[in-house]
C-alpha positions, 0 to 999 in steps of 0.5 A: 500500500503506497499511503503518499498516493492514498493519502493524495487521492483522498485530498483530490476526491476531498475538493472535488466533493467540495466543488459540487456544494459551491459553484462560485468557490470553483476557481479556489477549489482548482487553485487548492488542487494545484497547490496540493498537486506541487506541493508532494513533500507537504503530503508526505509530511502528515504521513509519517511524521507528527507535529504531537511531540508528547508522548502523553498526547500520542494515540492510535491516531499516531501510530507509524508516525514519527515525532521529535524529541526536543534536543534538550529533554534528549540531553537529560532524560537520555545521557545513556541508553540510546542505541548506538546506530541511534545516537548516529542516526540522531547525529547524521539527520540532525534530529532524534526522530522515534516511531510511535509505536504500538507497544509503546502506546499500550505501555502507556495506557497502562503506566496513565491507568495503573492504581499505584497505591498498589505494589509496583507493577511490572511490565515486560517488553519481549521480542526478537531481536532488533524489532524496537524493544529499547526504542520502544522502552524509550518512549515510554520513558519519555512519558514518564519522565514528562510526567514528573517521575524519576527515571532510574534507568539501566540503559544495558544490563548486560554490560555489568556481566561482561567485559568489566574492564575493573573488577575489585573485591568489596571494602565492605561486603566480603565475597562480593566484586565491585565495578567502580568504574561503571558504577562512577559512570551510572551515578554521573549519568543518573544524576543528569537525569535527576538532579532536579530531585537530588536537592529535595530527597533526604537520606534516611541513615547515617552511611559510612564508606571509610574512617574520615569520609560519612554522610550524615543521615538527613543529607540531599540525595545530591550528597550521596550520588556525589560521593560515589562520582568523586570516590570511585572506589565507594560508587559501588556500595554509593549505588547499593544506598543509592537504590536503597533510599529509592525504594524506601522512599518513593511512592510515599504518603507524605510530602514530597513524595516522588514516583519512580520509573525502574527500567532494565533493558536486557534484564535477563542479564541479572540471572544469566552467566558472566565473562568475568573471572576471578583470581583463581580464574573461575567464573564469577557468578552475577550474585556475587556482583555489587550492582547486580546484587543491589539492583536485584533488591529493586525487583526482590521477591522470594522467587529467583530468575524469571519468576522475580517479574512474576507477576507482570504485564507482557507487552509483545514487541514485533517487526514493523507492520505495512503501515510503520515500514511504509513511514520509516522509509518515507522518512529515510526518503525525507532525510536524503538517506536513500541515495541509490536510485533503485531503491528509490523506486517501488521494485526496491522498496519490495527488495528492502521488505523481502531482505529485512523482513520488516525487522526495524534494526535490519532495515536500518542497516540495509539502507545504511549502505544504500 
């Protein structure tokens, strides 16, 4: 279905229907007709994209459709977590376009209709690979974070599992490995996205991390997250306080009260095997992690592995349908990003759905190379 010429039909059959109501509009009826005629781009525009660029606002009516996500919310909200290829595409566009996607809709149906009074509720997304679920996640996050949350994100679990380029053992917690490195990184990430509310949350306990340095119970939350970025090698157990003091507090009664968005992208990483070796060269286990150990308390129950989600919301993410393939390549179109000429026509339109099978990450690398 070729939706730039639908939608061009439905505009002409539109003023023709308009032109047997008023004979004396004729000549405005043929001049909006040209205009609609030399004006293709402006067409397409309603097509793929979306003027709504809050993801609040956003609809069935917006599905397949793109929207911009300002650059200064991208900044804050997205200091880490954004797909790589993403985060060049951002940089060759000139702009952070996201697909409204149906995944992502109904995520947010349920976050708008949820009765959070209640124990937290869980939502998976699931999928093959490279179909949208992080783009999808991040949407969802966007709403969140419009909606006053904090945003506690893990852009990539997998990575506190493999390839630590620093692996120590605990100061405080025998038998456990610390990972400054990555934790410092997080912390100064979540601080960027958060800090608004790091002046405003106060800390319940007093925390020691060695014999000069504390921080004192009643102190900002900026103080904690400060502490794990200029001492390295305290941000693993700053992380475990960290997480500490979110749980304990948010969702509260009282004043100030916050909501808080957990979102663990390759979650299943928390229960998986690592690469990482220990002295002794054996494998070191994702309990025996600082930050995994603490993460796994944000999502505690009396199960292990995949029952700890259990129970959940499951929210199927799939390949691009007509509709959504159709508007991402009008979209790369737009931006110049298919300089072939045969894929330009609509023979190699058909080549790209036959080879990515409308898999959203392969489709990105086929026209990559186009």
């Amino acid at each position: 279905m070729n939706l730039p010429r639908l939608y061009h039909r439905l505009r002409l059959t539109v003023v023709q229907v308009r032109s047997l109501h008023g004979s004396s509009n004729v000549q405005q009826v043929e001049t909006a007709a040209v205009a609609a005629e030399s004006d293709p781009v402006s067409s397409q525009f309603s097509v793929f994209r979306t003027s709504e660029n809050d993801p609040a606002c956003h609809t069935d009516l917006h599905a397949g459709q793109y929207y911009t996500l300002p650059t200064a919310q991208l900044r804050t909200l997205f200091p880490h977590g954004l797909p790589y290829r993403f985060q060049m595409q951002i940089k060759t566009f000139n702009e952070a376009c996201v697909m409204v996607r149906q995944p992502a809709l109904e995520l947010i149906s349920y976050l708008k209709k949820a009765d959070y009074s209640r124990p937290a509720l869980r939502y998976i997304l699931y999928g093959e690979t490279g179909c949208g679920k992080t783009m999808s996640l991040c949407h969802a996050l966007h709403f969140c974070a419009t909606q006053g949350w904090m945003v506690l994100h893990i852009p990539d679990a997998h990575l506190w599992v493999k390839n630590c380029r620093e692996l120590l053992p605990s100061s405080s917690r025998p038998g456990r490995l610390d990972q400054p490195l990555q934790a410092s990184l997080w912390l100064k990430n979540f601080k960027t996205t958060n800090d608004r509310f790091l002046s405003k949350i106060k800390t319940t306990q007093r925390y020691v991390w060695t014999k000069r340095e504390t921080t004192e119970e009643g102190r900002p939350l900026g103080e904690l997250v400060d502490q794990g970025v200029a001492r390295v090698k305290s941000s693993s157990d700053v992380v475990g306080a960290l997480l500490r003091e979110l749980r304990l507090q948010a969702g509260g009664a009282a004043e100030g009260a916050f909501r808080l968005a957990v979102a663990v992208d390759g979650v299943n990483a928390l229960w998986g095997r690592t690469t990482l070796k220990k002295e002794d060269k054996s494998e070191v286990l994702p309990e025996e992690l600082t930050l995994v150990h603490n993460l796994r308390k944000m999502l505690r129950n009396d199960w292990e592995g995949f029952d700890t989600m259990d129970p959940f919301v499951p929210v199927p993410v799939s390949s691009y349908t007509e509709k959504e393939f159709e508007s991402c390549y009008l979209y790369y179109m737009d931006r110049h990003w298919l300089q072939h000429p045969h894929s330009q026509t609509e023979e190699g339109k058909k080549e790209l759905i036959f080879l990515s099978n409308r898999n959203p990450s392969i489709l990105e690398r086929l026209c990559a190379t186009l």
